[in-house]
C-alpha positions, 0 to 999 in steps of 0.5 A: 500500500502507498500512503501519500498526504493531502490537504483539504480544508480544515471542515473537510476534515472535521467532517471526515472526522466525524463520519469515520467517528460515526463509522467507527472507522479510521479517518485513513480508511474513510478517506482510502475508500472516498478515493477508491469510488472516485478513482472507480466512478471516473474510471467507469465514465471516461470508458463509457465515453470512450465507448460513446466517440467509438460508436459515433465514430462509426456513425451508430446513433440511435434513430428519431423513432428510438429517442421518440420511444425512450422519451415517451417512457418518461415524459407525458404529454398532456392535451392542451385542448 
């Protein structure tokens, strides 16, 4: 393992503090694991985003019919008259 030190603001602190109190972990562990789900979160992004520029590279969008249909799962439309 690498220990390696950072600085953050001195309320980041006490509210890490807090949280690993509250957790009954140490402040180590509790900011270990926030880097660890950052790390894996962007991780996960940038891939997905990679993945999207491969397709559209390739020119795979999804047809008007396609969006018209996700769209109508979520968003009801409503008659004016």
């Amino acid at each position: 393992m690498t220990a390696f030190t950072i600085r953050v603001p001195d309320d980041v602190a006490e509210r890490l503090n807090q949280l690993a109190q509250k957790l009954d972990r140490s402040r180590s562990y509790m900011a270990a694991q926030a880097i660890e789900d950052f790390v894996a979160r962007e991780e996960w992004q940038l891939a997905e985003i990679e993945a999207g520029i491969v397709e559209a590279d390739r020119g795979d969008f999804a047809s008007d019919d396609d969006v018209a249909r996700v769209v109508s799962k979520y968003v009801k439309t409503t008659s004016l008259a």
